[in-house]
C-alpha positions in Angstrom: 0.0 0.0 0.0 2.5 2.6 1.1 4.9 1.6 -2.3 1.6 2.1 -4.7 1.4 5.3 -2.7 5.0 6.7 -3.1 4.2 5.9 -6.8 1.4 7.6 -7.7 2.6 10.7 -5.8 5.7 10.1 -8.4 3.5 9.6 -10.8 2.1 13.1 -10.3 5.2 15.0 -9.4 6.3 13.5 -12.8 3.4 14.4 -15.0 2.7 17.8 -13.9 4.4 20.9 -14.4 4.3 23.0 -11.5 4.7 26.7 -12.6 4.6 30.4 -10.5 1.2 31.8 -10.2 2.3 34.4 -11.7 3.0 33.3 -14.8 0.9 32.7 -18.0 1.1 29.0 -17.7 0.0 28.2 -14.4 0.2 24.2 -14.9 0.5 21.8 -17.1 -0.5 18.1 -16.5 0.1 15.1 -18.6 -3.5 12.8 -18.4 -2.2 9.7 -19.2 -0.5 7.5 -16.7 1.2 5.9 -19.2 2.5 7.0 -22.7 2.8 4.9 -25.6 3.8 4.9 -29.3 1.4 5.4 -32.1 -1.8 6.3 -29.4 -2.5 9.6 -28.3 -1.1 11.5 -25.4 -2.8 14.3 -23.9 -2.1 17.2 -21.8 -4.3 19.9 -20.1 -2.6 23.2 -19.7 -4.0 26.2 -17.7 -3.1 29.8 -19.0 -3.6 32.9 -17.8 -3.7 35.7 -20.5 -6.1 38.3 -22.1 -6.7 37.8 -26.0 -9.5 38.6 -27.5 -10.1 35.3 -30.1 -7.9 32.2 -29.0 -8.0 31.0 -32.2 -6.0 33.3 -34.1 -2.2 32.6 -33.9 -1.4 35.8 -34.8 -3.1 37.2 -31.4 -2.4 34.0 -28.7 -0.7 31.0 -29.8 0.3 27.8 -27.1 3.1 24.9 -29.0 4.1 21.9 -27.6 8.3 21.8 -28.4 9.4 18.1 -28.4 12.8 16.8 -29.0 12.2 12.9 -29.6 14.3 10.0 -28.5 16.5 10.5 -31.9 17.0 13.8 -31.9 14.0 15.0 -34.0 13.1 18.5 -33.0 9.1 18.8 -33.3 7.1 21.4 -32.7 3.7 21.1 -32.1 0.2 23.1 -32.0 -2.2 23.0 -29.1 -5.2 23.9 -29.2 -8.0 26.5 -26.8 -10.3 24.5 -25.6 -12.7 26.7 -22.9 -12.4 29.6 -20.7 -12.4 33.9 -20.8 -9.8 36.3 -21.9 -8.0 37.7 -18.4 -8.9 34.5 -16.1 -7.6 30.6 -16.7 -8.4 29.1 -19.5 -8.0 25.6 -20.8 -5.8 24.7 -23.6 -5.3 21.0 -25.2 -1.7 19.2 -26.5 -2.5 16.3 -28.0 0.4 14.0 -29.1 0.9 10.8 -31.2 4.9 9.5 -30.5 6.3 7.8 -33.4 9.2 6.8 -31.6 9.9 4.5 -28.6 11.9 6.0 -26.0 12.2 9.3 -23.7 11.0 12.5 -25.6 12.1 15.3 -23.5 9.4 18.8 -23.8 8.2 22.4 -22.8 5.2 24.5 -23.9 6.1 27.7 -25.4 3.4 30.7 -25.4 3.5 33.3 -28.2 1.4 36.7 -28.1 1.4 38.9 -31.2 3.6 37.2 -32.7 6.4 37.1 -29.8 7.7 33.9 -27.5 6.3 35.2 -24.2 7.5 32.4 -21.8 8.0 29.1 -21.8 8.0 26.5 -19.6 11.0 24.4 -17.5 12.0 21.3 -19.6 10.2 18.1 -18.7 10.4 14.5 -20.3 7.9 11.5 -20.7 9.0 7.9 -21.9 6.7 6.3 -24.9 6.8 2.1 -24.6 6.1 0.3 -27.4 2.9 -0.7 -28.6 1.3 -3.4 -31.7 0.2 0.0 -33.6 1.0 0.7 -36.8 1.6 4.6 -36.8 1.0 7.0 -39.4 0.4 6.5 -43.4 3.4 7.6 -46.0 4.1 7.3 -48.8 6.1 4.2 -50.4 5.5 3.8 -54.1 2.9 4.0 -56.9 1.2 0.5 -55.8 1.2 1.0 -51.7 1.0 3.4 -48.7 2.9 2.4 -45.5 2.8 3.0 -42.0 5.7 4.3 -39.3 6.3 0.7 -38.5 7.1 -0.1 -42.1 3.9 -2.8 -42.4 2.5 -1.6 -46.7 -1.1 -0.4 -46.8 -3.8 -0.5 -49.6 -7.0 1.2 -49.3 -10.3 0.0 -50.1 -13.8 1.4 -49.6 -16.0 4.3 -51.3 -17.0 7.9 -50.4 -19.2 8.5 -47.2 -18.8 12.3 -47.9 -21.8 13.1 -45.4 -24.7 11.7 -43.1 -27.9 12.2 -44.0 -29.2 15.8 -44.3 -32.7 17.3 -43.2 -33.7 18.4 -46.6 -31.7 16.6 -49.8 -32.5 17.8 -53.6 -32.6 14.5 -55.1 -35.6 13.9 -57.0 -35.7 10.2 -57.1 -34.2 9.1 -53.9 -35.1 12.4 -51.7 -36.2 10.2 -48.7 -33.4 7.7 -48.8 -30.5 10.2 -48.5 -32.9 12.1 -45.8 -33.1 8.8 -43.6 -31.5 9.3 -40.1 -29.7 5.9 -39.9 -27.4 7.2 -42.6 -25.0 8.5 -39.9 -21.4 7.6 -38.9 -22.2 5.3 -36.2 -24.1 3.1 -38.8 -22.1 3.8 -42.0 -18.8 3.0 -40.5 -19.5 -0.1 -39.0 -21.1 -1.3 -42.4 -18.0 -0.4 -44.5 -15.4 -2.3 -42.1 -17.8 -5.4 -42.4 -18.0 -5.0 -46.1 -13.9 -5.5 -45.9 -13.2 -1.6 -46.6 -10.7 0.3 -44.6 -10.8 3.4 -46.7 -13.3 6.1 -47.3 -13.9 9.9 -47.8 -15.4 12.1 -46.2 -16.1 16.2 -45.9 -16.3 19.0 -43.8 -18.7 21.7 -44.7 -22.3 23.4 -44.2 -24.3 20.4 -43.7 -21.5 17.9 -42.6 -18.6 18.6 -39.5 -19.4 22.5 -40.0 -16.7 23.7 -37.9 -16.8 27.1 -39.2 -20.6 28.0 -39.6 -22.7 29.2 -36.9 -25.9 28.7 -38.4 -28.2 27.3 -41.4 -26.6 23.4 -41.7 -29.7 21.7 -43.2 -28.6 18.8 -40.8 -30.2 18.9 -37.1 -26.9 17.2 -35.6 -25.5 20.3 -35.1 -26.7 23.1 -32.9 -26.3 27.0 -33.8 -23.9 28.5 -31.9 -21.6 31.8 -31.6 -18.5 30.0 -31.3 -15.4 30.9 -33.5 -15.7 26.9 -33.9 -18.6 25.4 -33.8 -18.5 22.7 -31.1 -21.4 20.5 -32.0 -19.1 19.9 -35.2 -16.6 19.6 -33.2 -18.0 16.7 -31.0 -19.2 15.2 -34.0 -15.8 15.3 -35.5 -14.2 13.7 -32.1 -16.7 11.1 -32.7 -15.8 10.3 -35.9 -11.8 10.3 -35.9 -12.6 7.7 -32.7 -15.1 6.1 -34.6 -12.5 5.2 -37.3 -9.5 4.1 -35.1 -11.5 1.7 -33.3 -12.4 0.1 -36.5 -9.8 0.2 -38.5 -10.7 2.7 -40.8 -8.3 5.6 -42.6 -10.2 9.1 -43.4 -9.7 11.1 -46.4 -10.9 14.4 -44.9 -11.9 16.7 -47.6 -11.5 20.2 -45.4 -12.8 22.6 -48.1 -12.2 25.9 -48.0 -14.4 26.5 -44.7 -16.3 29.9 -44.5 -14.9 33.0 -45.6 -18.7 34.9 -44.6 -18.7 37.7 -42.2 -22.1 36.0 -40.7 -19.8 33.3 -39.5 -17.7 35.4 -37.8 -14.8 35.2 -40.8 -13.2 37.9 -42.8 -15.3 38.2 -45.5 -14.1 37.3 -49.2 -15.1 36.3 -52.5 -14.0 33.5 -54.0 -11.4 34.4 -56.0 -9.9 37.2 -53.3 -10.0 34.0 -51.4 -7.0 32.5 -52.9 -4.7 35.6 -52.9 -6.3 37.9 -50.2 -3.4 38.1 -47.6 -6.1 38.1 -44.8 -8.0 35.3 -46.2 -4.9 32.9 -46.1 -4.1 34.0 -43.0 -7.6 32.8 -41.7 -7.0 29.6 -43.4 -3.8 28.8 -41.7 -5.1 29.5 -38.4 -8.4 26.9 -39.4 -5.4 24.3 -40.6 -3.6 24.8 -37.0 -7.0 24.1 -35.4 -7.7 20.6 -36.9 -3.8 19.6 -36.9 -3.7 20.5 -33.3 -7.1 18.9 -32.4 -6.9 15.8 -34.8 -3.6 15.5 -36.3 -2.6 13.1 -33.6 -5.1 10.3 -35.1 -3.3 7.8 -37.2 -7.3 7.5 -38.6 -6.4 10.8 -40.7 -5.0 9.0 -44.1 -4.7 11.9 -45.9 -5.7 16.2 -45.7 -7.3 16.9 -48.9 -8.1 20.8 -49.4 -10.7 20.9 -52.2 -13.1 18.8 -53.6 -12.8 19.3 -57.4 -10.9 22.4 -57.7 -11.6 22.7 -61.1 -15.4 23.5 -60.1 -14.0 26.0 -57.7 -12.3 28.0 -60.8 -15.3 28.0 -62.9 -17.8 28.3 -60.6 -17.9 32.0 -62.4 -18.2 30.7 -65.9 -17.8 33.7 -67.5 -14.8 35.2 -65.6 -13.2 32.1 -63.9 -10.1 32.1 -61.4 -7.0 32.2 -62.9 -5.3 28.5 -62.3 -1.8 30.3 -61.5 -3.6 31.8 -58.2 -5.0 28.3 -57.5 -1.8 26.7 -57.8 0.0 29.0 -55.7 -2.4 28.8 -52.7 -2.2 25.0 -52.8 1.3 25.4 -52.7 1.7 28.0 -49.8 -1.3 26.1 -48.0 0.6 22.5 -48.8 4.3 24.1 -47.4 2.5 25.7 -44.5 1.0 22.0 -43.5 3.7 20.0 -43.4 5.3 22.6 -41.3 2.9 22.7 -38.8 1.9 18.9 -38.9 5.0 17.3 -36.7 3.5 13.5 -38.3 3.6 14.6 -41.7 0.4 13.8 -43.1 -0.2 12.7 -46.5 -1.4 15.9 -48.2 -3.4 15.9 -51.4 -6.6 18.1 -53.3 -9.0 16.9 -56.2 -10.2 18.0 -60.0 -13.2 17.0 -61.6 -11.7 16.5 -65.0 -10.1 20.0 -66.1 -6.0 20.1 -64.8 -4.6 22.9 -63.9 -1.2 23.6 -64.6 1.1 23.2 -61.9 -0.9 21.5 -59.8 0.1 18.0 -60.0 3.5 19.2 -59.6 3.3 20.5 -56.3 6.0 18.7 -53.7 4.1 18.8 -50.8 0.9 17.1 -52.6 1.7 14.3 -51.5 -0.6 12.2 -54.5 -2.4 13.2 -57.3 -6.7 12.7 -57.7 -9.4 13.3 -59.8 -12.8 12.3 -60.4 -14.4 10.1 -63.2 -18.1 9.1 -64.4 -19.8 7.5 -67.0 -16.3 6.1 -68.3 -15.0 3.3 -66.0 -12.8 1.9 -68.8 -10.8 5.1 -68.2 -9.9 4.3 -64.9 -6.7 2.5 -65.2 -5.6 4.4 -68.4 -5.5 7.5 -66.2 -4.0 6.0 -63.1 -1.2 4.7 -65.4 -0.6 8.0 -67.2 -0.8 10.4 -64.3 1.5 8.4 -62.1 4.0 7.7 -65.2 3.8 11.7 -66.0 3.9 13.5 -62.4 6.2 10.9 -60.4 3.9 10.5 -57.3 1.0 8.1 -56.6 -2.7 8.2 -58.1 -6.0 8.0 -57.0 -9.5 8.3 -58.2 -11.2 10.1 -55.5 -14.8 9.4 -57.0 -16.3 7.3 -59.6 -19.5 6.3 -60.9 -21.5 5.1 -64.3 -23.8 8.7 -63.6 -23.2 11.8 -61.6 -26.5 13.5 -62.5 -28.4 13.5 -58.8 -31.9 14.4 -60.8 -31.5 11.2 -62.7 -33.8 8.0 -61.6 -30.6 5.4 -60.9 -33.7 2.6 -60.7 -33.9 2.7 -64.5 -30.2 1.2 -65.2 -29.3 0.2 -61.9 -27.6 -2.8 -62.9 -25.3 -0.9 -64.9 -25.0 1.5 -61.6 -24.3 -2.0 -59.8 -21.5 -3.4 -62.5 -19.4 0.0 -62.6 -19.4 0.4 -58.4 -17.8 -3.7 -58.9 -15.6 -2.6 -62.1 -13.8 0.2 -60.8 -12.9 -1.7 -57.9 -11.0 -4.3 -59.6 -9.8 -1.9 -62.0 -8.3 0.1 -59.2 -6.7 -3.3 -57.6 -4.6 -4.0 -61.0 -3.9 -0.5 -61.4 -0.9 1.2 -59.7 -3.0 3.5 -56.9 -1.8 3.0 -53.6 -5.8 3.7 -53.0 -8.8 1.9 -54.9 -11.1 4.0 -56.7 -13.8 5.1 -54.5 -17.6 4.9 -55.5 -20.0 7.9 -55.0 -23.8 7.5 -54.1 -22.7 5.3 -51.0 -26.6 5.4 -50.0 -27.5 4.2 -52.8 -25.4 1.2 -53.2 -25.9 0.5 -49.3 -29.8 0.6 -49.8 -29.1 -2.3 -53.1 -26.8 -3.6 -51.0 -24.2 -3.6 -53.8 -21.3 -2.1 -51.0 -21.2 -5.7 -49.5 -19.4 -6.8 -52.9 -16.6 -4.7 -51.2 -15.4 -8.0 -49.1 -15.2 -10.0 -52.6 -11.9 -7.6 -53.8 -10.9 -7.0 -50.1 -10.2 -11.0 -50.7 -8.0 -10.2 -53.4 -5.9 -7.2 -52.2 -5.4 -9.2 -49.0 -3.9 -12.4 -50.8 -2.1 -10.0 -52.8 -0.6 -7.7 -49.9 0.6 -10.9 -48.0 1.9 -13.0 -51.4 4.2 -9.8 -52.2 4.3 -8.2 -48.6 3.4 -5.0 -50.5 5.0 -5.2 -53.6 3.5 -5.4 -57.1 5.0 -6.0 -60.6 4.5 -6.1 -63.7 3.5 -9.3 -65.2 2.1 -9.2 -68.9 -0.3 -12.1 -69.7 -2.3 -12.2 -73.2 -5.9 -13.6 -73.8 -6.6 -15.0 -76.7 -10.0 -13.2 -77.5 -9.6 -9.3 -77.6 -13.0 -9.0 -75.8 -12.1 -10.2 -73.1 -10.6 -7.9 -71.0 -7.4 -9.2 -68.9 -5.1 -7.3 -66.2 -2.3 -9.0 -64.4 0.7 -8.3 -61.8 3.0 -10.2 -59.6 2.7 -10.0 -55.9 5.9 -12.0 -54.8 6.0 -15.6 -56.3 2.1 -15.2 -56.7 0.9 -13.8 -60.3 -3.1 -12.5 -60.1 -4.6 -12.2 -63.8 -8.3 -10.7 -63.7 -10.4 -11.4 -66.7 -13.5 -9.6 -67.6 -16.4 -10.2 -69.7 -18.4 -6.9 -70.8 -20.3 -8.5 -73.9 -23.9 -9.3 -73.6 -22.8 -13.5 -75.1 -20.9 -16.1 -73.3 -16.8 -15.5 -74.1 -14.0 -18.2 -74.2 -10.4 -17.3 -74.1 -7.0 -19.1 -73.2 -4.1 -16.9 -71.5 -1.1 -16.8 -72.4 1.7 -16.6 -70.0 5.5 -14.8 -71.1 7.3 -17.8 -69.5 7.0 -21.3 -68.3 6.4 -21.5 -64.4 7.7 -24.4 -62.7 6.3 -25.6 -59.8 3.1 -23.3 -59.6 -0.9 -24.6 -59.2 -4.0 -22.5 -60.6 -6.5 -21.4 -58.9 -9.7 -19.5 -59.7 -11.6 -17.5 -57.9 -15.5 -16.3 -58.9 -16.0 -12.8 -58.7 -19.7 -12.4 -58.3 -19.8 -15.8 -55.8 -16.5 -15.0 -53.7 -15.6 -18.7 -54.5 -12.4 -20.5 -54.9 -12.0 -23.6 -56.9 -9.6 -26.6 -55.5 -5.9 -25.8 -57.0 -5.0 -27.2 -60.2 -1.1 -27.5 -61.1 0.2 -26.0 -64.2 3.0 -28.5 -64.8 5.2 -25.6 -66.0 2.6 -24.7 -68.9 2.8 -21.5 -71.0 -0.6 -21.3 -71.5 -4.0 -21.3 -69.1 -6.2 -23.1 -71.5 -10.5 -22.7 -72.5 -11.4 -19.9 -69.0 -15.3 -19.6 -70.1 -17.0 -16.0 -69.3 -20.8 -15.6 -68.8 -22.0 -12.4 -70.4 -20.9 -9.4 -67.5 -19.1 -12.1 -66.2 -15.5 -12.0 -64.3 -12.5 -14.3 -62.3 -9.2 -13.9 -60.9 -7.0 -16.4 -61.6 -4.3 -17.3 -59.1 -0.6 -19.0 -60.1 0.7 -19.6 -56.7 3.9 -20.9 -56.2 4.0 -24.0 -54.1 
């Protein structure tokens, strides 16, 4: 009893920083009782100081200075969390160590500009843990984590919950259903096999920056600089996705830039060169890297949904692209900066490029948006990776993007694309498979389940080749038959496809003899495996029959 006393009393000595009343941080106190790599750490630290927004850097600013176990110097932003100008208020750190080992820290306030005081060194030790860490890049094919482990994403948009009023014409009281939420969403895509998906924050969905007018009774109106029923929701969400596995494309938009929301009021295209304006959207980056950016959920930032759309929202007098680009790339710069975990940083187009833009450094990958031409989905991936030197992704897809369109009346076809683009996207090199749009939709069919059928795939795949892919150029004998292949390892994966309304037949050719390998195939539609067959060193798969819309993968595993 008396040792389990001395060491909590350590325990407390050791976690919190004990300061003069009379200075502006009056105490700083690690929460957790233990600290461990890749999970969050958190501190609560009390400030006294008069400001009259806490959220502008520029005015009040509170970082986290961190020298890690190596020797990395980080730097990290906290966050205002409650509390009035002249008393205490509360302010957040939250922390994700990459490392193992002691990391040795102080918090450092800033007022107009100026280091005001900083705190008395202090040091906390991270043990290891069975985490993974955060997503970087590794090649065209794969992601990986801090631990080294290759990733692949899978999954589809889930760009909002439902909202209280939707404009579709057709499906108006599907997409306004309350189950389509988070909590229910989330759980469906990780039992479908997805680990991927997209989402966005603005008026309807995780408004952090309105105060009013969401068309979504989730959140609450509010006077707030930030709205905190957004912000609770977001919480929810970024836990949400850890405990399930889950990585989040957040799509951050450009916020408000609306006086009625308490923002310096812009147009839209002041917005990307107004010095005021960019200064507003740094401070709203340093919020939700200093509130979220510890979460190994976040798989990538993504600033705009379809950019493109942005610049010609005027038709008539659109945006010039040169202004675009350069915002991107002060706004990329500035985020890796202020993001101590680095991120992966990326935006989206529609379909129109803008030059410059895929050549940014600090875009991590490229992405753009594709309907009503599935068929173009590996050609692009394949070109734009080739061209730009950095991974691809199709950040939407679909066989129609027009909402006031009855999907009932060709919803096979809506059905075959959301399955097509998938395995497209697995024999393609994109480190993320192209994700479907109208995600209630396919959930209401129940077409997102197919999900599991690929995630089958990609998971045989990722182990055979431990993340790598290669090239490995099989023929078919019948040029309607549609045929990707690659090497994962010893194991070569051939997918052949079917799009003809009359049974197809086709052998395969293979580019060499392969000793010591057995064939297996694997129904796409059924999720079924036949028993292995061996090759007997064959160059040639002989008589695979297709039923019309038909597909298989074909497995030569090495014995």
């Amino acid at each position: 009893m008396k040792r389990s006393l001395i060491l909590t009393l350590a325990f407390v000595l050791l976690s919190v920083i004990a300061l003069n009343a009379e200075t502006p941080i009056t105490k700083a106190t690690l929460i957790n009782r233990s600290v461990k790599q890749f999970e969050k750490a958190e501190w609560n630290v009390s400030i006294k100081t008069i400001f009259t927004n806490a959220y502008l850097q520029e005015e009040v600013a509170l970082d986290m200075l961190l020298s890690s176990p190596s020797g990395k110097k980080l730097v990290l932003p906290c966050y205002y969390e409650a509390g009035e100008s002249g008393k205490t208020s509360q302010w957040k750190a939250r922390f994700l160590p990459q490392e193992k080992g002691k990391y040795s820290y102080k918090f450092q306030l800033s007022k107009d500009g100026k280091v005001i005081y900083a705190t008395k060194p202090a040091a906390f030790n991270a043990v290891a843990s069975k985490f993974k860490g955060i997503l970087n890049t590794k090649n065209d094919w794969t992601f990986q984590f801090d631990n080294g482990e290759a990733f692949r994403g899978i999954g589809e948009n889930i760009c909002w919950e439902s909202r209280d009023n939707d404009d579709s014409k057709y499906f108006k009281a599907l997409h306004e259903n309350p189950k389509y939420n988070y909590e229910y969403l989330l759980p469906a895509l990780a039992q479908h096999g997805g680990n991927y998906f997209r989402t966005w924050i603005c008026s309807w969905n995780l408004p952090l920056d309105w105060k009013s007018g969401f068309n979504n009774r989730r959140y609450t109106n509010s006077s707030a600089y930030f709205n905190p029923s957004a912000i609770s929701k977001m919480d929810r969400m970024v836990n949400l996705s850890d405990s399930l596995g889950l990585y989040i494309m957040l799509t951050m938009g450009p916020g408000s830039y609306d006086a009625k929301n308490g923002r310096y009021a812009t147009s839209t295209a002041a917005f990307f060169t107004d010095a005021k304006a960019k200064a507003q959207y740094k401070n709203r980056l340093r919020f939700i890297v200093a509130r979220w950016g510890y979460s190994s959920a976040i798989g990538a930032w993504e600033f705009f949904n379809e950019i493109d759309n942005v610049q010609f929202r005027d038709k008539n007098n659109p945006i010039p692209a040169e202004h675009i680009v350069q915002w991107h790339q002060e706004m990329a710069d500035y985020l890796k900066a202020i993001d101590p975990y680095h991120h992966l940083i990326t935006t989206s187009i529609s379909h129109r490029d803008l030059k410059g833009l895929n050549s940014i450094g600090a875009i991590d990958f490229n992405q753009k948006h594709i309907y009503k031409n599935n068929h173009a989905l590996p050609t692009t991936i394949v070109s734009y990776a080739s061209q730009f030197k950095k991974p691809y992704v199709i950040g939407e897809y679909g066989y129609e993007y027009d909402w006031s369109k009855n999907f009932d009346e060709f919803a096979p076809e809506m059905d075959s694309d959301f399955k097509r683009g998938l395995w497209y996207g697995l024999f393609s090199p994109t480190p993320i498979l192209p994700l479907s749009w109208w995600w209630e939709y396919f959930d209401n069919r129940g077409t997102d389940k197919y999900i599991v059928h690929v995630r089958t795939i990609q998971d045989l795949m990722m182990k055979a080749g431990k993340g790598s892919f290669e090239t490995f150029a099989v023929k078919s004998t019948n040029p309607d038959v549609e045929t990707f292949s690659v090497k994962c390892g010893n194991d070569i994966f051939v997918y052949l496809y079917n799009s003809k309304k009359e049974a197809a037949q086709t052998d395969i050719l293979l580019p060499v003899q392969l000793q010591g390998y057995e064939l297996v195939k694997y129904t796409c539609e059924t999720g079924a495996f036949d028993k292995p067959v061996n090759l007997n060193g064959s160059l040639k798969i002989s008589a695979a029959e297709l039923n019309p819309n038909a597909d298989v993968v074909y497995i030569l595993k090495k014995r």
